[in-house]
C-alpha positions in Angstrom: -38.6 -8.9 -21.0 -35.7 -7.5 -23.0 -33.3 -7.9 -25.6 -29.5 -7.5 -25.3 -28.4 -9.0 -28.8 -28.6 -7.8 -32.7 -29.3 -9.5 -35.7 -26.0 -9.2 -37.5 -23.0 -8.9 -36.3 -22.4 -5.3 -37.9 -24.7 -4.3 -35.3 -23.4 -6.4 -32.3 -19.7 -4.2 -33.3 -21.4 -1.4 -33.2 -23.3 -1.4 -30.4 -20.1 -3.0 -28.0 -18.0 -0.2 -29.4 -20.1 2.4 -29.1 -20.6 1.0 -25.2 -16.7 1.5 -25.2 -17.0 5.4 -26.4 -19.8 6.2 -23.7 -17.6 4.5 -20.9 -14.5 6.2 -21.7 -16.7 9.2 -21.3 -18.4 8.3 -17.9 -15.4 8.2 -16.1 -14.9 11.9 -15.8 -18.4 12.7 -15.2 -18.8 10.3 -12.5 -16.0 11.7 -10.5 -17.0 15.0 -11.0 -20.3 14.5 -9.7 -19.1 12.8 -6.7 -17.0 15.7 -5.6 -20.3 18.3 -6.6 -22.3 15.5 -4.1 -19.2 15.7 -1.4 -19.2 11.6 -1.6 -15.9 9.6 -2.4 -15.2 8.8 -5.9 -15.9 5.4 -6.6 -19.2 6.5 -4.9 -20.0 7.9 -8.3 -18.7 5.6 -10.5 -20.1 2.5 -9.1 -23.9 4.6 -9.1 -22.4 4.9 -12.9 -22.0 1.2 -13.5 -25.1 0.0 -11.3 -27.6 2.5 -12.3 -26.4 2.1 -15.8 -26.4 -0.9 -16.1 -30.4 -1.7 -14.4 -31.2 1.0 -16.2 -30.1 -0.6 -19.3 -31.6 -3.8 -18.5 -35.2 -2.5 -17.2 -35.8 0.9 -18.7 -37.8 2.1 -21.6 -35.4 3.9 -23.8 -33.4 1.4 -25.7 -30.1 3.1 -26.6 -30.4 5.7 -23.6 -27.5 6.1 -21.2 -27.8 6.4 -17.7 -25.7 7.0 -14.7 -24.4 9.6 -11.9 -25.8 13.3 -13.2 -24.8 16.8 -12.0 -28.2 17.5 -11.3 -28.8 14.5 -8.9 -25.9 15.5 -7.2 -26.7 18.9 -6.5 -29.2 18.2 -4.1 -27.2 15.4 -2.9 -25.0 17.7 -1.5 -26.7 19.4 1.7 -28.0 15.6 3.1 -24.3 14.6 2.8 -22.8 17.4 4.8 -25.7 17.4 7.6 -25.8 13.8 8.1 -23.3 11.9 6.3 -22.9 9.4 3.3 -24.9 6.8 4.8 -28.2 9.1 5.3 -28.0 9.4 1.0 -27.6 5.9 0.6 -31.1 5.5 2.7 -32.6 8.7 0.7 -31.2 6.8 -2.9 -33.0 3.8 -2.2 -36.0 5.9 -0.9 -35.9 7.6 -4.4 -36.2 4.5 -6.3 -39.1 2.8 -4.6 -40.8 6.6 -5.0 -39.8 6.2 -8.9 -41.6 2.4 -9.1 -44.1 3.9 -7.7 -44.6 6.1 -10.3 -44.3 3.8 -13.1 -46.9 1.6 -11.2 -49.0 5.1 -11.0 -48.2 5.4 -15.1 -47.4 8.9 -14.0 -44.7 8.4 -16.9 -47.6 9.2 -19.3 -47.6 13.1 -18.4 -44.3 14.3 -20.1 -46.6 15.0 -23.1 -47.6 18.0 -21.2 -44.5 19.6 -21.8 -44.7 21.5 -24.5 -42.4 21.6 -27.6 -40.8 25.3 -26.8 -40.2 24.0 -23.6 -38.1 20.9 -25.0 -36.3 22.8 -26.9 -35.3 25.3 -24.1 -34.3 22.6 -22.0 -32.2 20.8 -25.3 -30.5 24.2 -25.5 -30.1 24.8 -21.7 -28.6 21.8 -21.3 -26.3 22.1 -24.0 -25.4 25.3 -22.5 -24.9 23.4 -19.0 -22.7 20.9 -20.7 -20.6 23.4 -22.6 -19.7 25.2 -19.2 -18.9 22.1 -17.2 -16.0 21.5 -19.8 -14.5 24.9 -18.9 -13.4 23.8 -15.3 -10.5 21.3 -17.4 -8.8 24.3 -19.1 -8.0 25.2 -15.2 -5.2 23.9 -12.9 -5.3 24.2 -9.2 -1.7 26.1 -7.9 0.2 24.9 -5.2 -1.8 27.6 -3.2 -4.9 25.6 -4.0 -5.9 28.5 -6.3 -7.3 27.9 -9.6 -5.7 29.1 -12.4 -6.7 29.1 -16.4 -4.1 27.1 -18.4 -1.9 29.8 -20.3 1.0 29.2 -22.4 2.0 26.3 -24.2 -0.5 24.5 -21.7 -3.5 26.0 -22.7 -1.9 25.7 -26.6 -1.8 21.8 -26.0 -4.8 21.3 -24.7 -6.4 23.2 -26.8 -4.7 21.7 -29.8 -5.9 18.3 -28.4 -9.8 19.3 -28.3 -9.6 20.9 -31.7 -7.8 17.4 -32.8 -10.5 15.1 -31.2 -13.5 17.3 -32.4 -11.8 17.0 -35.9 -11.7 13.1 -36.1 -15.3 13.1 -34.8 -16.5 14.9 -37.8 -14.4 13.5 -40.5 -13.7 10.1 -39.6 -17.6 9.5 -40.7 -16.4 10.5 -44.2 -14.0 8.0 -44.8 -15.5 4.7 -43.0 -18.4 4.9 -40.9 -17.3 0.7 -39.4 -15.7 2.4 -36.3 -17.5 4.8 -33.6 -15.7 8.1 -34.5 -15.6 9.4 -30.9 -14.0 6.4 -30.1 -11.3 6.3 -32.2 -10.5 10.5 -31.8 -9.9 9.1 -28.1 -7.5 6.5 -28.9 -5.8 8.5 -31.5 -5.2 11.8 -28.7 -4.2 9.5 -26.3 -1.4 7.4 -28.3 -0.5 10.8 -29.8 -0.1 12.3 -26.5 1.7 9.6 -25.0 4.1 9.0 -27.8 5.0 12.5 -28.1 5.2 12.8 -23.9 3.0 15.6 -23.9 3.0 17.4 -20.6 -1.2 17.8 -20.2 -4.0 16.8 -17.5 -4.8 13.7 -17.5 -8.1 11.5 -15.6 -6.2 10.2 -13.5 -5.4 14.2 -12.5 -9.0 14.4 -11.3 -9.2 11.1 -8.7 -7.9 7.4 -8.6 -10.7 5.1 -10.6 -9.2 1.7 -8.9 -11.7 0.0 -6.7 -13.5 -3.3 -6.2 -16.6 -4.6 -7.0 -19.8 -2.9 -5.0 -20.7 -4.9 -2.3 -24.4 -5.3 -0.6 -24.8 -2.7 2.0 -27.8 -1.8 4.5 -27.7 1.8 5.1 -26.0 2.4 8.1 -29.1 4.8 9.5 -31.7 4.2 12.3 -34.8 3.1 11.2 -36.6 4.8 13.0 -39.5 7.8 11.9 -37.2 10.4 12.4 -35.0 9.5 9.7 -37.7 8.7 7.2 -38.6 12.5 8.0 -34.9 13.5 7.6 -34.7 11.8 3.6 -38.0 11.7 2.9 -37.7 15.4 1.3 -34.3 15.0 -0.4 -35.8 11.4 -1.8 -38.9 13.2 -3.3 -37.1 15.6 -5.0 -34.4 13.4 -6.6 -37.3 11.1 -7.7 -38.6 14.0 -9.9 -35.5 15.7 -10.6 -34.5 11.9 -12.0 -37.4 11.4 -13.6 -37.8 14.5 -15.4 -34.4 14.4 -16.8 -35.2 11.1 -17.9 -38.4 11.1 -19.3 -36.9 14.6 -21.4 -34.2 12.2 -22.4 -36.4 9.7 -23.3 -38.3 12.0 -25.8 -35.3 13.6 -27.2 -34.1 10.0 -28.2 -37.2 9.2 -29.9 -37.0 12.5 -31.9 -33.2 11.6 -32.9 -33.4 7.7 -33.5 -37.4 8.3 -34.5 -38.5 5.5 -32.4 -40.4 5.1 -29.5 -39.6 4.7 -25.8 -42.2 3.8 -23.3 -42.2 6.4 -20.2 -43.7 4.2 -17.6 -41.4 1.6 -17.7 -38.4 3.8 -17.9 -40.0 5.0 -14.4 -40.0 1.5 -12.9 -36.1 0.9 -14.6 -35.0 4.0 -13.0 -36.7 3.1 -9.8 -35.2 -0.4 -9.7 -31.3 0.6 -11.0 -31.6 3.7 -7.5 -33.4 1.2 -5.3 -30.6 -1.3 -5.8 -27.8 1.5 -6.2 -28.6 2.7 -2.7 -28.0 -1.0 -1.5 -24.6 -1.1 -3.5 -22.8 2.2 -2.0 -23.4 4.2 -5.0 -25.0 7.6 -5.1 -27.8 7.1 -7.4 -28.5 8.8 -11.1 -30.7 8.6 -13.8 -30.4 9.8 -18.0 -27.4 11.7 -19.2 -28.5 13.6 -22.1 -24.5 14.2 -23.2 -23.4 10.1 -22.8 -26.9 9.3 -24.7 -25.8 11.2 -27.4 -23.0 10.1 -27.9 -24.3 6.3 -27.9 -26.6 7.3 -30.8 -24.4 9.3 -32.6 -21.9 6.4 -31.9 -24.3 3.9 -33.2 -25.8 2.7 -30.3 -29.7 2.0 -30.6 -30.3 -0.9 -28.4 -29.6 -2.3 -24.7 -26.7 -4.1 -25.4 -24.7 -0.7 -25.5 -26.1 0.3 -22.2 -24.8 -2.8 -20.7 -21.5 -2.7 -22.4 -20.9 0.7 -21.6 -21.8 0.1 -17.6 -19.6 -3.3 -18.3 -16.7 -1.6 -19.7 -17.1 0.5 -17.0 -16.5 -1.7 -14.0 -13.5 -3.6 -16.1 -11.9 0.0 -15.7 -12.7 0.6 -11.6 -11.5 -3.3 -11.4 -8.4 -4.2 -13.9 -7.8 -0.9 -16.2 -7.3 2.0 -14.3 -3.6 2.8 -14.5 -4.2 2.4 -18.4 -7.4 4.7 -18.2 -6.3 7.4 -16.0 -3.8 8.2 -18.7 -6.6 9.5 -21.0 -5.7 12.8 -21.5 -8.9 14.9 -20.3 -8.2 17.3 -23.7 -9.9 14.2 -25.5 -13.4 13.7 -23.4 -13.7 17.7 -23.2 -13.7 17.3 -27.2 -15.8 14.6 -27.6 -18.6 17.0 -24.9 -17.6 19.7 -27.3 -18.7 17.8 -30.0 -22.0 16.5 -28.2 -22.7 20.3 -27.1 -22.8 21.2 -30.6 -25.2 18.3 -32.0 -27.0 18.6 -28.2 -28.3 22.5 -29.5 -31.3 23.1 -31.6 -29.3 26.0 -33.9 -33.2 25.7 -35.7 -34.5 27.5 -32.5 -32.5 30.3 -33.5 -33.9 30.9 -37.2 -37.4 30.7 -35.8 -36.9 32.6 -33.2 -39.2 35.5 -35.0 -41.6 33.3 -37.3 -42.6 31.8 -34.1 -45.2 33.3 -31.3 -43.6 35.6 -29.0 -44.7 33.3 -26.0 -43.4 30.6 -27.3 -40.0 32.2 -28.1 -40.0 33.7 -24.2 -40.4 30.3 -22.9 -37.8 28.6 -24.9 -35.9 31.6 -23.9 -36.6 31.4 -20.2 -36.4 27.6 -19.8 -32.8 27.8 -21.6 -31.7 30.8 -18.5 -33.8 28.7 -15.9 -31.3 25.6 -17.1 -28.2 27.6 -16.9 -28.9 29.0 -13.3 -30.8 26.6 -11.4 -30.9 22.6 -12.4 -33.5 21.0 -15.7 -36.5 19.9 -13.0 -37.0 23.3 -11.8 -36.5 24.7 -15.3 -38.8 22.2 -17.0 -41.5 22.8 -14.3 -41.5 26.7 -14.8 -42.0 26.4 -18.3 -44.5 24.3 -17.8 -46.4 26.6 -15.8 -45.7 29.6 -17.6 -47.0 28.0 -21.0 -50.0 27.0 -19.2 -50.6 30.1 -17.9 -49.9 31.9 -21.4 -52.3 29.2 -22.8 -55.3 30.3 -20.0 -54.6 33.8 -21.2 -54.9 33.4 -24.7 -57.8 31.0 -24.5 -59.3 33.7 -21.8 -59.9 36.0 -24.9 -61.4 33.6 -27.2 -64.6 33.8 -25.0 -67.8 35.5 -26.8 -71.7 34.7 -27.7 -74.3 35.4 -30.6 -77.1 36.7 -29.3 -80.6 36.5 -31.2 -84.7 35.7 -29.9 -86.0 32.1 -31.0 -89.7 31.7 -32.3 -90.6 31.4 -28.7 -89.5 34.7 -28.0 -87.0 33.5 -25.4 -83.4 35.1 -25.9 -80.9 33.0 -27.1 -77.4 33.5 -26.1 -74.8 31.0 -28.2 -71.6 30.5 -26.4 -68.3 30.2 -28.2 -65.1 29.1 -26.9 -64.3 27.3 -23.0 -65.6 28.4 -19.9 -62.7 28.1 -16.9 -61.2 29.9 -14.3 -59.2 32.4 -17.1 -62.7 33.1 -19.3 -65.0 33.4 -16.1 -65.1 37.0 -16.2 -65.1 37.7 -19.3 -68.5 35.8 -19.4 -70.0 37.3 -17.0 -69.2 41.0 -19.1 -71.2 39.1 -21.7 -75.1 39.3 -20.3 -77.1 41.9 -19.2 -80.4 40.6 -17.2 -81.8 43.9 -17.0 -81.8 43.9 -20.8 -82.7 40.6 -21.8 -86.3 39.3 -21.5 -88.3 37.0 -18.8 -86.8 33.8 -20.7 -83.3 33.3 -21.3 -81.6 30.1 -22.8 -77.7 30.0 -22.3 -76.4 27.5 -25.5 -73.6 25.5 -24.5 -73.0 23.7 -28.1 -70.0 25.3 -28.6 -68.8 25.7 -25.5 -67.7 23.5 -22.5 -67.8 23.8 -18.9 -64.4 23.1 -17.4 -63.7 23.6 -14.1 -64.9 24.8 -10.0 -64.7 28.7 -11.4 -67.2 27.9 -14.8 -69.4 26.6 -11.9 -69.3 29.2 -10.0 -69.6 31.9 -12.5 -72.6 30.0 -14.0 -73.8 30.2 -10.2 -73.0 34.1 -10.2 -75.1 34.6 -13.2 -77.9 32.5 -12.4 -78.3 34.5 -9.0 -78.5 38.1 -11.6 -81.2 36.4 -13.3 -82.8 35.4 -10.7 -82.6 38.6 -8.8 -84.3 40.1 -12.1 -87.0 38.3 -11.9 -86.3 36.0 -15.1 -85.4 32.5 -15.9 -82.8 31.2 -17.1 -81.7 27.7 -18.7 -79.1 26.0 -20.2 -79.2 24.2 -23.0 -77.1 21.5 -25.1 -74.3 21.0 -22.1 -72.0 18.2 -23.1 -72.0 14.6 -21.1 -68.9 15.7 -19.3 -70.4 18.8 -18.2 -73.3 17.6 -17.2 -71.6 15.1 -15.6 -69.6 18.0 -13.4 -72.5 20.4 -12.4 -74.4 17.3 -11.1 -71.2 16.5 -9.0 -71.3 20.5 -7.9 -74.9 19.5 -6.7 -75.7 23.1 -4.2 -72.8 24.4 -5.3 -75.1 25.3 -8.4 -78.1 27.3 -7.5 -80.1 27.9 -10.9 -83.8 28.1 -11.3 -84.6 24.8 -11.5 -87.1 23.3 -14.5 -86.2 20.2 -15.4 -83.9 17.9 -13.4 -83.5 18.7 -9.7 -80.6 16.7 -9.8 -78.3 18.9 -11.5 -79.7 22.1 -9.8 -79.7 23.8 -13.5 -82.0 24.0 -16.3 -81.1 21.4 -19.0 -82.7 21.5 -21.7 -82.4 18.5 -24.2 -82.7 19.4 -28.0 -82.5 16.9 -30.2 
């Protein structure tokens, strides 16, 4: 079903150190995200190892990183303070079977809907996102609980430590590319800062990591209908928000590594790594766009770094976290800073003006949507505002050639798709009073689409009628066909030929 190992042992270094790097860098971000949830740390971090490491094991995306996400959490947040901890373990298991579901649906299939101004508005929002979640570590909470932005010498060291660790990242490379350059920047700020004593926040400054192993746990909830009702909405809407990260992950990946990852099974790995998170005591997750990159750009391209970075991960909760909560926090912010900057499609901003200006407002809007709201909802109104720019623009393209055949009958030859946005617009194009007793509609270059083609067909029909002519429709495609017969009285048009369709079809060979 999978494979963990490499061919050559180049690629087994690289993939165990580059689990290292993307571990080192989980820590932080899973006890963030338990605090933005309201849930206890190691609530996030073992969601961090577990869904990691199923995801890992099950998903579709070698190479892709998975684990506790801000924008999981978010929504997290009112079920935890209502009901309690125990009512989002329930709703996290909930979530998962709703994610297998859709990978047994192959609902996975439909992220090649989104459209490519839309990718890179979430690429950029996201980066964006990223970038700002960095800024809560150059701020230190008074003994008022107030917080403060690091001035002084404070703000000179940690700042001096970012600018360090984003340095090694870029040049390391340069000089040997045999060690994961994130990873040694890390190790480098951290020995520096210890050895010189530097006075600067640290991760164990954000929560103890030191736990045990996750143990199996029934949600402590009724199980009754009442409480399906209760997580059935939160569950739903992590499913997609978890999904539609993912699956966005998933094709950003492929672009980088120029591979491909297979959607539908990333559905049922998600969907299995939640299910069994919820039974664990973890909060749930899905794919981090920021710790994927860094597994690439680390050298990471297969599962085995998934499963050594969710490995490495639980070695720190269970025998290294005095040693890793000593990290100063200056060195993960510049390794995000570093991810932030290859995370960004700076292309988007050349082509800002070569490009159409539709395009550029959606890439534009999804990036805003991003920042202010979470990626699902972003994601979605792209989606629908691309579609809507694409029924406007196609709305136009609408128009017919009009001429009499040797038969005398007038001819009208319809260009361009006939749906709910162009239904008007071909209604403006006949005039029964004008054209003679016989009228022949040609659908060669035109298809009917949808419930309002039908029914403007219907409208026109009934003008024709009314003027005492006939009307008929000629060369309709298989599929069309295929939908006014379904329509059946929907569709009242002279009929001449076949009384099963309710139209006129006439078959030209």
């Amino acid at each position: 079903m999978f494979k963990l190992g490499c061919a050559s042992r180049a690629c087994f270094q690289n993939e165990i150190l580059s689990g290292l790097t993307v571990a080192l860098a989980l820590v932080p971000e899973a006890v963030a995200f338990a605090f933005v949830a309201g849930v206890d740390p190691l609530v996030g971090l073992y969601a961090a190892f577990m869904v990691g490491l199923l995801a890992a094991i099950f998903g579709g995306r070698p190479g892709m990183i998975s684990g506790a996400t801000g924008a999981m959490a978010v929504v997290m947040v009112a079920l935890v303070a209502e009901h309690g901890v125990e009512y989002l373990f329930a709703a996290v298991v909930l979530t998962g079977l709703l994610q297998m579901g859709a990978g047994v649906l192959r609902l996975g299939k439909f992220i090649r809907i989104v459209p490519y101004p839309v990718m890179l508005g979430f690429v950029n929002g996201l980066a964006i996102v990223i970038f700002l979640a960095q800024l809560q570590h150059f701020q230190v909470t008074s003994a008022e609980g107030v917080k403060q932005w690091l001035s002084g010498d404070d703000l000179m060291i940690f700042a001096g430590l970012v600018i360090l660790t984003m340095f090694i990242i870029k040049y390391l490379p340069r000089l040997t590319g045999s060690f994961p350059a994130a990873l040694a920047a890390i190790i480098t700020v951290s020995l520096l800062a210890f050895g010189l004593g530097l006075d600067t926040v640290t991760v164990g400054g954000l929560a103890s990591i030191k736990g045990g192993l996750p143990t199996f746990h029934i949600p402590s909830v009724p199980f009754t209908f009442e409480t399906l009702m209760i997580i059935l909405p939160y569950a739903f809407i992590l499913a997609a928000v978890g999904l539609i990260e993912s699956l966005l992950t998933l094709s950003l990946i492929d672009e980088v590594t120029n591979t491909r990852g297979r959607g539908n099974r990333e559905c049922m790995g998600q969907g299995i790594a939640n299910t069994v998170t919820g039974l664990f005591g973890g909060m749930g997750g899905c794919a981090m766009i920021g710790q994927s990159m860094i597994n690439v750009n680390s050298g990471g391209r297969k599962r085995l770094s998934g499963v050594a970075a969710a490995l490495f991960l639980l070695m720190f909760i269970l025998f290294a976290s005095p040693l890793i909560e000593r990290i100063p926090m200056a060195a993960l912010v510049g390794v995000m800073f570093v991810v932030v900057l290859a995370t960004f499609e700076w292309s988007s901003l050349r082509i800002m003006g070569k490009i159409p200006a539709s395009d550029a407002f959606v890439l534009i809007l999804v990036s805003a949507v991003t920042v202010m709201t979470d990626l699902a909802i972003a994601v979605v109104v792209g989606v629908i505002v691309s579609a809507l720019v694409f029924a406007w623009e196609h709305a136009k393209h609408i128009n017919s050639k009009t001429y009499d055949d040797e038969q005398g009958s007038r001819v009208h030859e319809l260009n361009g798709p006939l749906f709910f946005g162009s239904a008007k617009n071909f209604l403006e194009l006949f005039n029964p009073e004008e054209d003679p007793d016989d009228v022949i509609i040609e659908f060669q270059n035109s298809r009917v689409a949808d419930h309002s083609a039908i029914e403007a067909i219907d409208t026109l029909a009934e003008r024709y009628i009314k003027a005492g002519k006939t009307l008929h429709l000629r060369h309709l495609s298989e599929e069309c066909r295929r939908l006014l017969k379904k329509a059946g009285n929907l569709v009242e048009v002279n009929v001449l030929e076949d009384p099963r369709y309710h139209v006129a079809d006439d078959q030209i060979a």
